[in-house]
C-alpha positions in Angstrom: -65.4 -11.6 -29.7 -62.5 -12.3 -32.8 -60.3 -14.6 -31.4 -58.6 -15.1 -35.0 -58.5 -11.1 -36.6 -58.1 -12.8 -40.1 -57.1 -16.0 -42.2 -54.5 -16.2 -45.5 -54.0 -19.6 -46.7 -52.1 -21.4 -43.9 -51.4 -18.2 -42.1 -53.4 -17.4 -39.3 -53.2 -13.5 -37.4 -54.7 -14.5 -34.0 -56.1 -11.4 -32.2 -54.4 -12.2 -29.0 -50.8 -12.7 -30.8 -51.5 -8.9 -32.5 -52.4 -7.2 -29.6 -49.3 -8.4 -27.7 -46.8 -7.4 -30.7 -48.7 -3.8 -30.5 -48.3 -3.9 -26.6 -44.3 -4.5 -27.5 -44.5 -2.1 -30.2 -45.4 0.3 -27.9 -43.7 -0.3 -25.5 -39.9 0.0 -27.7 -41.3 3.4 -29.1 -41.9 4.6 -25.6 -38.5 3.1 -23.8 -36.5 4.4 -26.7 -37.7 7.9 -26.4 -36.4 7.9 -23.0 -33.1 5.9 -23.0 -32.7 8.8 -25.2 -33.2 11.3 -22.6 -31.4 9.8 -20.4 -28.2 9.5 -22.8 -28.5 5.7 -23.0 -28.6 3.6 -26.4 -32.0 3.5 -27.6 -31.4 0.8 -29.7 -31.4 -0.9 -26.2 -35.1 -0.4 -26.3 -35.9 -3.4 -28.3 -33.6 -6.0 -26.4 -35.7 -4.6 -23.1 -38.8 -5.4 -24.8 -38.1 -9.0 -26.4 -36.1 -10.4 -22.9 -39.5 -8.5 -20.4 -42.0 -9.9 -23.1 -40.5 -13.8 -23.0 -39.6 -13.5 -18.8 -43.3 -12.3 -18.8 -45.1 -14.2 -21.0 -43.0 -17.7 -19.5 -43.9 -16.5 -15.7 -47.2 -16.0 -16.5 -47.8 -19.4 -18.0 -45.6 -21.4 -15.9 -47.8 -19.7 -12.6 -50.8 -20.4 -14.4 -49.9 -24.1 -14.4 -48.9 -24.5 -11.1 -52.2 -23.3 -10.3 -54.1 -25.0 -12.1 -51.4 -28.5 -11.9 -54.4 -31.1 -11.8 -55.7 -30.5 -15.1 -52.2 -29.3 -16.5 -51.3 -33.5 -15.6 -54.4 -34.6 -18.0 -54.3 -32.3 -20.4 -50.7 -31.0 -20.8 -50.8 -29.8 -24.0 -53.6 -27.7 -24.1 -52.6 -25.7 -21.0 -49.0 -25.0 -22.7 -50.1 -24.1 -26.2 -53.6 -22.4 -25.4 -53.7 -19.1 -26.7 -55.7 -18.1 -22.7 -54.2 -19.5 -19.5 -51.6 -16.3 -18.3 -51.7 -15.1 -14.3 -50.8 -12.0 -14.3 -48.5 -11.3 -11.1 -46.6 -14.7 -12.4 -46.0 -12.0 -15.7 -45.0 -9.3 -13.3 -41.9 -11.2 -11.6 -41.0 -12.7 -14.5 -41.0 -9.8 -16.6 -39.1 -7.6 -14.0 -36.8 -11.3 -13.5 -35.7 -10.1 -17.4 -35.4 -6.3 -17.6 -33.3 -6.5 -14.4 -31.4 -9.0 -16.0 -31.4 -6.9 -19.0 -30.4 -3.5 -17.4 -27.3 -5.5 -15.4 -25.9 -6.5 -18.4 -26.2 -3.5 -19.8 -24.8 -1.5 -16.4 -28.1 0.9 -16.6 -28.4 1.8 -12.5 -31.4 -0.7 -11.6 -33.6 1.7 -10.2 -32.9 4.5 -13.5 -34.1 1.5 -15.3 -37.2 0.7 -13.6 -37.6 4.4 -13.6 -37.4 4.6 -17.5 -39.6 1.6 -18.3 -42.3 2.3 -16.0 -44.5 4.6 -18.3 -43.8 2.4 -21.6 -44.9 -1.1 -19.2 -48.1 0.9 -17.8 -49.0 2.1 -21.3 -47.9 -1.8 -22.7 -50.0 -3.6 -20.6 -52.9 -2.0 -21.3 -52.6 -2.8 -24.7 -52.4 -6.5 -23.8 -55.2 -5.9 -21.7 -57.5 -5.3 -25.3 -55.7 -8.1 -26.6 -57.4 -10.7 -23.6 -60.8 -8.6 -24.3 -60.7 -9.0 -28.2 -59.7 -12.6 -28.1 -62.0 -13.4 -25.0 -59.8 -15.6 -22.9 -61.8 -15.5 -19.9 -60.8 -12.6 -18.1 -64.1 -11.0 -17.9 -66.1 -10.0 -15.1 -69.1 -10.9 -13.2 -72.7 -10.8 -14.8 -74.2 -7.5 -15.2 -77.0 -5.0 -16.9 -74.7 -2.0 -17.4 -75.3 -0.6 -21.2 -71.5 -1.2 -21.7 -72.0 -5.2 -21.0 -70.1 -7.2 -23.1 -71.3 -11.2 -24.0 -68.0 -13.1 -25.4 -70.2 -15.5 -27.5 -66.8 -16.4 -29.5 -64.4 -16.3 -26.5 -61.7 -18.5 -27.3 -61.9 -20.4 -23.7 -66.0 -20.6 -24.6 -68.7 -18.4 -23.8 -69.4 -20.0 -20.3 -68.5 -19.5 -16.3 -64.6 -20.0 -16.2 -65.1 -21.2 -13.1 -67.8 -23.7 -13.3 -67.7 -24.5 -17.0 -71.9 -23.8 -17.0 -72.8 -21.8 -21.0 -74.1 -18.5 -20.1 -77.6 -18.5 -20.9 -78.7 -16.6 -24.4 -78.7 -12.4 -23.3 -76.6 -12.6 -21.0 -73.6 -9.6 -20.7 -70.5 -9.4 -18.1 -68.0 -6.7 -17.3 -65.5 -5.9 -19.4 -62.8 -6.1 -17.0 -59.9 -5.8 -19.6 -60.7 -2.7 -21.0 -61.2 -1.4 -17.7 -57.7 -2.5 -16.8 -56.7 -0.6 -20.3 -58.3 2.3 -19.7 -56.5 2.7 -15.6 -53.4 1.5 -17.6 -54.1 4.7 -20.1 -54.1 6.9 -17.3 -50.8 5.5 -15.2 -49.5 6.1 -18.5 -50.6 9.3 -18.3 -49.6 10.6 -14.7 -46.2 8.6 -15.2 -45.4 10.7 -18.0 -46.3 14.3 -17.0 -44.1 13.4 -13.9 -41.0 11.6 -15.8 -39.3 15.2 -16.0 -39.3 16.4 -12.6 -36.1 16.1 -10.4 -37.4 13.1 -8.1 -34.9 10.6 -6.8 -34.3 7.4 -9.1 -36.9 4.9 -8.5 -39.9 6.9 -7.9 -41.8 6.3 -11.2 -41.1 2.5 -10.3 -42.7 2.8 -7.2 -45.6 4.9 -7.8 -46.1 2.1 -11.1 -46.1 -0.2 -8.2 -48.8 1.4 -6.5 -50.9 2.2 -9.5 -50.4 -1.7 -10.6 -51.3 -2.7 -7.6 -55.0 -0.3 -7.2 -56.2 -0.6 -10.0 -55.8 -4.5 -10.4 -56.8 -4.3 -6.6 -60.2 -2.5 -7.5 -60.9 -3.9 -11.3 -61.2 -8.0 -8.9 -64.4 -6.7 -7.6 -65.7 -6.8 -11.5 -64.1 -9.6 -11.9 -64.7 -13.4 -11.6 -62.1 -15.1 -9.6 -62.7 -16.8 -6.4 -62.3 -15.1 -2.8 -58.9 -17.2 -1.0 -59.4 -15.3 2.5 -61.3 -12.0 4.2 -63.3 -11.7 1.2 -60.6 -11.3 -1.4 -59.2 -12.8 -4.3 -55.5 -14.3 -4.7 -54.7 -11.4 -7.2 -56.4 -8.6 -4.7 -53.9 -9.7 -1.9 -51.2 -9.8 -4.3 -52.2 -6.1 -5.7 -52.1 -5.7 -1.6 -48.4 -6.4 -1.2 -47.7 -4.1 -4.3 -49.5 -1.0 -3.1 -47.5 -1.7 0.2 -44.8 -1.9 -0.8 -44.7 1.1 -2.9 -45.8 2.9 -0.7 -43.1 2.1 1.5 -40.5 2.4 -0.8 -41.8 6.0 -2.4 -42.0 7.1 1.8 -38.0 5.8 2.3 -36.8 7.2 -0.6 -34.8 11.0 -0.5 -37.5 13.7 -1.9 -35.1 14.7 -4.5 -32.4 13.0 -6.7 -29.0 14.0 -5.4 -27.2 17.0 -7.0 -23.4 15.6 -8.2 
C-alpha cells in the first residue's frame, strides 16, 4: 500500500493523515447542510467536527493502549506516535463524549444533534476506513483467494500476521476489510439520508446509525483478523452486539412520530 502519498523537502503528506482530513472534510460539508435545515448556525459545523475528530481520535488511542498496556510499558513511544494502533469503539465514545459536549454548549436538543450528525459520521467514517486500507495499518482480514485480495506488502505496521508477527509468505492476499467497512458506511450514508426528511421523532437517525454501526462492524469481524474473547466472537463483535441492541431498543421506545407543537 502508500503509507506516505508523497514527499516535499521536509514535508511529508502521510496517506493515513489525508484520508482523515477528507473524512473531516466531509463530514463539515455534510453537518453544515443540515444545521442549515434545521435553522441552526452552520458555521457550527466545523467546531463539531474538530472537538468529535480529537474526542475520537484520543479514545481510540488511549483504548488501544490499555489494551495492548504490556508493550505500551516497553515501547511507549511508538504506541503514542504510530501512525496505526486506533480501536474503534474507544473512537465511538470518545467521539460521541465531544459532540455531546459540543451540542450542550451550544444548547442544540441532544438527540436533534445526534439526529443531524448521523449521516455526515456514517459517510465520515468510511472515508477513514480507505485511509486505514491505503496506509495499511493492520486492519485487514483473514487470508483468502477472492480476485479482489489485497497483499499490504508496504503496510505501515509490516506486511505480516498482526497477531503473531510471522511475514506473510510471497503471494499471499487477505480481505480488504476497510473498504468493506467503506463501502456499508456508503450505504448507511445512503439510507440515512433518503430518510433525514421524514417526520420521525428526534433520535431516530441516531439509533438506526447505531444499528447500522453496530451490523456492519458485527458482520465485516468474520473477514477480519482479531481474536475470538468468548462464544466464538471477537471483542469488537460483542461490542457491535450492545450497539445493535441497543438501538434497537431505543428506535422500539421511541414515539412513531415527532410531536406536532
Amino acid at each position: 500500500m502508500y503509507p506516505i502519498l508523497f514527499q516535499f523537502g521536509p514535508l511529508t503528506v502521510y496517506s493515513f493523515g489525508a484520508l482523515m482530513a477528507l473524512a473531516a472534510i466531509t463530514a463539515g460539508w455534510i453537518l453544515g447542510l443540515e444545521l442549515k435545515r434545521y435553522k441552526y448556525n452552520p458555521e457550527l459545523a466545523s467546531t463539531i467536527v474538530f472537538a468529535t475528530a480529537i474526542g475520537g481520535l484520543l479514545g481510540a488511542r488511549l483504548l488501544f493502549i490499555a489494551e495492548e498496556w504490556q508493550g505500551f510499558l516497553a515501547q511507549p513511544w511508538r504506541y503514542i506516535f504510530t501512525g496505526a494502533g486506533f480501536t474503534w469503539y474507544g473512537g465511538f465514545f470518545g467521539g460521541a463524549a465531544a459532540g455531546w459536549w459540543v451540542l450542550k454548549k451550544n444548547r442544540i436538543p441532544i438527540l436533534v444533534g445526534f439526529d443531524i450528525a448521523a449521516p455526515a459520521l456514517a459517510l465520515a467514517y468510511g472515508v477513514g476506513r480507505l485511509g486505514c486500507h491505503v496506509a495499511g495499518d493492520g486492519d485487514w482480514g483473514t487470508v483468502t483467494d477472492v480476485p479482489w485480495g489485497v497483499a499490504y506488502t508496504n503496510a505501515i505496521v509490516g506486511w505480516a500476521d498482526p497477531n503473531t508477527g510471522i511475514p506473510y509468505a510471497p503471494g499471499v492476499r487477505v480481505h480488504p476489510t476497510p473498504v468493506y467497512e467503506f463501502l456499508q458506511g456508503v450505504l448507511a450514508f445512503a439510507i440515512l439520508w433518503g430518510l433525514r426528511k421524514k417526520n420521525f421523532a428526534p433520535g431516530t437517525l441516531a439509533w438506526l446509525y447505531l444499528i447500522f454501526a453496530g451490523l456492519s462492524r458485527f458482520v465485516v469481524e468474520f473477514w477480519r483478523i482479531n481474536p475470538a474473547v468468548a462464544l466464538g466472537l471477537s471483542e469488537a463483535q460483542w461490542f457491535s452486539a450492545v450497539l445493535m441492541v441497543l438501538g434497537l431498543a431505543l428506535l422500539a421506545l421511541r414515539p412513531a412520530r415527532a410531536r406536532v407543537a
